[in-house]
N, C-alpha and C positions, 0 to 999 in steps of 0.2 A: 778652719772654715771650709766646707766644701762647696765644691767646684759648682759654678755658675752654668746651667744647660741652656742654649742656644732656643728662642724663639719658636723657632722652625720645629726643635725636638721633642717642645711642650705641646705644638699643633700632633702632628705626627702621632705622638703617645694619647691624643684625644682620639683623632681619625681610627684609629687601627682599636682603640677598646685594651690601651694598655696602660691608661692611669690609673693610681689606685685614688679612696678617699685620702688619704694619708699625704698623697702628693697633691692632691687639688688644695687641702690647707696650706702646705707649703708654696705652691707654686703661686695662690691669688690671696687679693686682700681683700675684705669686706669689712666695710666702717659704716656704722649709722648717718644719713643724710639728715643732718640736722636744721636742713629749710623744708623737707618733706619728710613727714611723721611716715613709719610702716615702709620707709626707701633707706634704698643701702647705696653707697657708692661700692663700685667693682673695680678694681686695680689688676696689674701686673704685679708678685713681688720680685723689686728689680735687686731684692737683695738673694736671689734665689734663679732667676731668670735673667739673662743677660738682651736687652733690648736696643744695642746700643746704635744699628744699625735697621732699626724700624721707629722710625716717628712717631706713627700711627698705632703704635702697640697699645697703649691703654685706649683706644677708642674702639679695641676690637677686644679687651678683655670679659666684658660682659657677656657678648656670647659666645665667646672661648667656655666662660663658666659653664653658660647653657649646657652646648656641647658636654662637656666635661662630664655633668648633669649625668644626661641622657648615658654617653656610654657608660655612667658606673650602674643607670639602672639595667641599661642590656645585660653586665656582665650579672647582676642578681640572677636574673629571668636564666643565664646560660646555667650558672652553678644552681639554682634549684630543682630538684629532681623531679624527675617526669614523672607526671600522672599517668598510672598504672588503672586499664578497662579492661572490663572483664570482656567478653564474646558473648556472653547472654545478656548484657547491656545493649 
């Protein structure tokens, strides 16, 4: 089984733009909200994330997601190759 990363090191790896998608499945849960149609509940997975010393961890998974979100779009935008202009443009 491998090892449980600390809270802190999931934030961190969001901040800095070093999650991959691969790790955002792993690291959160998403389940259908089956008292609201088109709603997901958003988890922690605490079998992958060790939370054991934050309470508050799943009330701030949601926009950990967000986050998570966003920097895998920045990292798109960085690996796509720059649009090449002519000078007579």
């Amino acid at each position: 089984m491998a090892k449980k990363i600390p809270l802190h090191t999931l934030v961190q790896k969001i901040e800095t733009r070093q999650i991959s998608k691969n790790e955002t499945a792993k690291f959160f849960t998403v389940a259908p909200n089956s008292r609201k149609p088109f709603d997901f509940n958003i988890g922690i997975n605490t079998a992958n994330v060790d939370i054991s010393n934050t309470p508050s961890a799943h009330a701030i998974a949601e926009p950990l997601l967000r986050d998570a979100g966003i920097a895998l779009q920045f990292k798109r935008f960085e690996l796509a190759p720059k649009p090449k202009f002519s000078r007579n443009e």
